[in-house]
N, C-alpha and C positions, 0 to 999 in steps of 0.2 A: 604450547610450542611458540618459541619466537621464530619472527615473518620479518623478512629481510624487505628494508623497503629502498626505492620507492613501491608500492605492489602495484599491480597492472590492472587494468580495467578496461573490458571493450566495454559500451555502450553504446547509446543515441539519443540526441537532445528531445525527442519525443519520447521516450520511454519513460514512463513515471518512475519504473524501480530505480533505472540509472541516474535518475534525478535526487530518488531518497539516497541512496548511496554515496553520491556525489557531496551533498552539501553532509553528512555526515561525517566523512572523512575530512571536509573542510573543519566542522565545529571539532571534530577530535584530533587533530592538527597531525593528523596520520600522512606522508606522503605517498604522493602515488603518481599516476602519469595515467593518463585517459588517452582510448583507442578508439575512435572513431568505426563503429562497425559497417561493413563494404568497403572499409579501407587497404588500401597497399599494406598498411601495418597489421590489420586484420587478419589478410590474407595465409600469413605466414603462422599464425598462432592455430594450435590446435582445434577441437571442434567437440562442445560440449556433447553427451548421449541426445539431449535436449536441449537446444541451442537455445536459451533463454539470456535476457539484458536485466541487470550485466551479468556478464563473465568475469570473472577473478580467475588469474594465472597461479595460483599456489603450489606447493610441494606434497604430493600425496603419500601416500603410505610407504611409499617404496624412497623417498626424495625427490621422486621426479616430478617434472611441470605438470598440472594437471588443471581443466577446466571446472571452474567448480561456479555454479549458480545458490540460486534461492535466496533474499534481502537476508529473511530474520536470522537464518542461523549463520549465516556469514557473520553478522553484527554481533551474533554471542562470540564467535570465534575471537573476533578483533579484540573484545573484550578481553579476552583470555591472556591475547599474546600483547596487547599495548594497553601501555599502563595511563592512568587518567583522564578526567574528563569523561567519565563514563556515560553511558544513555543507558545504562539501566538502573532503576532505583534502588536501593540500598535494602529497603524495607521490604520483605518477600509479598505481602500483598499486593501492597504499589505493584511490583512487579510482575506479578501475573494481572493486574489489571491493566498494564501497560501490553504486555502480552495480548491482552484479549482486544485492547484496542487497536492493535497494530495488526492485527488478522480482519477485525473488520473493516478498516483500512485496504489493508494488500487482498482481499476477497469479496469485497461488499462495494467501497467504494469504487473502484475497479472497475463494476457494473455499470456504475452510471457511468464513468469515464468512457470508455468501449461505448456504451449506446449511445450518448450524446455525440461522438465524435463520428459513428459509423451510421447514424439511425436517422439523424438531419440530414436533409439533402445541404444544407448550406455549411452544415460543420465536414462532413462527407468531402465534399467540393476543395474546400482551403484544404484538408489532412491531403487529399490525393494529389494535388499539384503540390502541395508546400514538403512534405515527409521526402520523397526521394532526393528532393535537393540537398538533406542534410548529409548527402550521402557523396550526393554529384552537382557540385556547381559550376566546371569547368564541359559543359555536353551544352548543346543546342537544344532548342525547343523542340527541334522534330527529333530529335535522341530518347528527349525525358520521357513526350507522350506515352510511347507504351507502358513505358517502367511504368508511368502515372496509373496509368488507366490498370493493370496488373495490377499490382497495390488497391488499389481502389477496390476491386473488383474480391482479392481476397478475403482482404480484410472484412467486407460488408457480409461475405459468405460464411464468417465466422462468427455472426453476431449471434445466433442461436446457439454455439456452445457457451457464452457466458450468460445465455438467459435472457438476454435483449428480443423482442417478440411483440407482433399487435396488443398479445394478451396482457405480457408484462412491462408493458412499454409505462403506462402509467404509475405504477407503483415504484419503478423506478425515479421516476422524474420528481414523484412524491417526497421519497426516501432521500433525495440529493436538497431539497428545498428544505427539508426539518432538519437535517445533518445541518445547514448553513445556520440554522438558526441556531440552534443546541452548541454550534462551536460558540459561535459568536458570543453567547451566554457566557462562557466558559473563560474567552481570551478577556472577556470584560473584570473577569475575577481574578486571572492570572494568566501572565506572558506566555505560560506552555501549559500540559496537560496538568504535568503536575507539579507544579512552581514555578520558581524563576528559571530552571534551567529546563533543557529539551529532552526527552527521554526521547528511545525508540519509535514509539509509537508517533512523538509528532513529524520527526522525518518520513515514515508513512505516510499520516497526512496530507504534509506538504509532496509528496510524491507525486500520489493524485490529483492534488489541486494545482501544479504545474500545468494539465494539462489540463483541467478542468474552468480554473480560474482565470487562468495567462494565455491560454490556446484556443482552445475551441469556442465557436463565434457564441454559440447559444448560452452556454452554462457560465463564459466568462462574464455576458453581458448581463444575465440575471446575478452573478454574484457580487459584481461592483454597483450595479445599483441597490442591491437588497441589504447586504453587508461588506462593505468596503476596509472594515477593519479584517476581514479576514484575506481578502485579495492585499491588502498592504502586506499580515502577516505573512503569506505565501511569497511575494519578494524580499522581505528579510530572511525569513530562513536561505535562502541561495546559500548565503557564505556567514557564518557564523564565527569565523575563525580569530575574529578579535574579541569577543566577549568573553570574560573571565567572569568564573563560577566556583563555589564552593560547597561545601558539601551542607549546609544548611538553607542552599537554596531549594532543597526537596520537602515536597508540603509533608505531613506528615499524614499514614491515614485516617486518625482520627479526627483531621483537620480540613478534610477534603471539600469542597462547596458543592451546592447543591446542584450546581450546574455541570459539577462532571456526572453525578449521577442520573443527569437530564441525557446526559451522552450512551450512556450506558442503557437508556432506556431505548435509544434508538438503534443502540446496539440488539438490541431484546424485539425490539416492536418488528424490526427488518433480517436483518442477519442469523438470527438463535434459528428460527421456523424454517430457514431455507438449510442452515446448517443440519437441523433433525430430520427434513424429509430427503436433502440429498445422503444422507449415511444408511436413512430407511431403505431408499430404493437400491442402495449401491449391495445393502446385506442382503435383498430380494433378486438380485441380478434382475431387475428389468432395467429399458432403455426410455423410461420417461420418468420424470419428476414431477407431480402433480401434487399443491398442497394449496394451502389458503396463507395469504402474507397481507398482516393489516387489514383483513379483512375482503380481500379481491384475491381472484385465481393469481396462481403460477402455475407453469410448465414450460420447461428447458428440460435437454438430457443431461442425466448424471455427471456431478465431477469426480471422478476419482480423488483429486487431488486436495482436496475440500474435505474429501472424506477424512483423509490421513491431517487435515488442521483439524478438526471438530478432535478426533485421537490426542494431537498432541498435545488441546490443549486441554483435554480431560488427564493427561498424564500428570501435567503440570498442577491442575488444580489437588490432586490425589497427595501429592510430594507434598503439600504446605504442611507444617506447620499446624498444631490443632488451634493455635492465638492468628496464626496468620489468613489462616480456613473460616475462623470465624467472623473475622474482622472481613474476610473476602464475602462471605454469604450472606453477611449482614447489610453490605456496601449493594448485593445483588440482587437482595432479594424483592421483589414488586418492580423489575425492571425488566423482565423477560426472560434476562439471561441466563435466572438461576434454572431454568430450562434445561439448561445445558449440562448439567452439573449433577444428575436426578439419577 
């Protein structure tokens, strides 16, 4: 279906999703107009079932406006309806592998983002004074306080649904230091994940590292001194909108270097095990997740929502291709992930 543009978008400059979305629309030279969310403009727009960032204003089944969330499958939509400059790969492998990296991304990286920025007292500190102002700069100091401290106080109470905890505080912080490493591997070999052009998955990326790398005090200051070619990357991706690409700028996957597969292990080493034990617990209806990651406890309550990515992207993997299936489990297998796949 074609989408009349410019399309609409609430967000906030702290939101990682509205940040991959933002500069994606930038590199596929899609118009649009950004809503500042708590805005007067805000106000007036409908209200998702799940009020998640961002929000997309589209046409739903009936034609009417409708709020529609979630990064990835907005991004196949767009695909659908605007033509060029795609992010996703041509080659259905690539494809699902681009897939499985942009879920570890939007559900793995995520974690460290949320614990680093809720779980420091010093990252804590800057989000709760800094975050409402992106909302309200025109209020006095004794206005903001409460919002601040509200804010603050939320957020911090929510760090146990994404898993952030004494127990798993370590392995988190683990899992964000060999991710740095394993990209950086990767951009040394090639400008994006999988060539010279950007797929899905590195808007993902750079989603999280928005807030990871450019924001918050602790993660930023380990990533520019440990790898600074990736804090560089993370500010070019912003706006990609002048770089012209063509369709051989896609590596191919017989051609893949060894450092995406390094990637993919840390996909395997961290993400695959949280992935299996939360769909375990979610099929058992209990209210705890208890597994071993890398080698140390976990426990957080179940995601639901997690549940239904581990689904879809067993869906996806099932659809391939018997050349493009092979080529994918081959690519998989001794990295963790073929795990997933079983």
């Amino acid at each position: 279906m074609t989408l009349a543009t410019p399309l609409r978008m609430m967000g906030a400059p702290g939101s990682p999703y509205s940040r991959k979305m933002r500069s994606l629309l930038r590199y596929r030279r899609i118009p649009y107009v950004f809503i500042l969310q708590n805005s007067r403009e805000a106000e007036k727009l409908p209200r998702a079932k799940v009020p998640l960032l961002p929000t997309f204003y589209l046409p739903g089944d009936q034609g009417e406006i409708a709020p529609v969330t979630d990064s990835t499958p907005l991004i196949r939509r767009f695909e659908q309806a605007f033509e060029g400059r795609s992010v996703i790969p041509p080659d259905p492998a690539l494809a699902f592998l681009d897939e499985l990296l942009e879920d570890y991304a939007d559900e793995w990286l995520t974690k460290c983002m949320f614990h680093y920025r809720w779980y420091h007292e010093a990252d804590a500190t800057k989000a709760r004074r800094v975050l409402p102002h992106w909302a309200m700069t025109d209020v006095s100091d004794e206005q903001i306080g409460p919002v601040q401290k509200r804010i603050g106080d939320r957020q911090i109470g929510r760090l146990g649904v994404v898993g952030s905890n004494d127990v798993t505080a370590e392995v988190i912080e683990e899992s964000y230091v060999r991710f740095l490493s394993a990209f950086d591997a990767q951009l040394q070999n090639s400008r994006f994940l999988f060539g010279q052009r950007p797929a899905s998955s590195d808007f993902a990326f750079m989603g999280q590292l928005t807030c990871l790398a450019l924001f918050d005090p602790t993660p930023s200051a380990l990533t520019a001194e440990r790898v600074p070619r990736v804090y560089g990357w993370t500010e070019i991706m912003e706006d990609l909108s002048g770089m012209e690409v063509g369709a051989d700028d896609w590596t191919s996957a017989s051609a893949l270097p060894d450092s995406l597969r390094g990637l993919l292990g840390e996909v395997g080493r961290f993400h695959a095990p949280f992935l299996l034990a939360n769909a375990e617990a979610l099929a058992r209806g209990t209210d705890r997740v208890e597994t071993e990651i890398a080698g140390r406890p976990w426990i957080q309550k179940p995601f639901p929502y997690q549940g239904k990515c581990l689904a879809w992207l067993r869906d996806s993997h099932a659809k391939l291709g018997l050349d493009a299936r092979a080529a994918v489990d081959g690519l998989l297998e001794g990295t963790g992930c073929e795990a997933l796949f079983r």
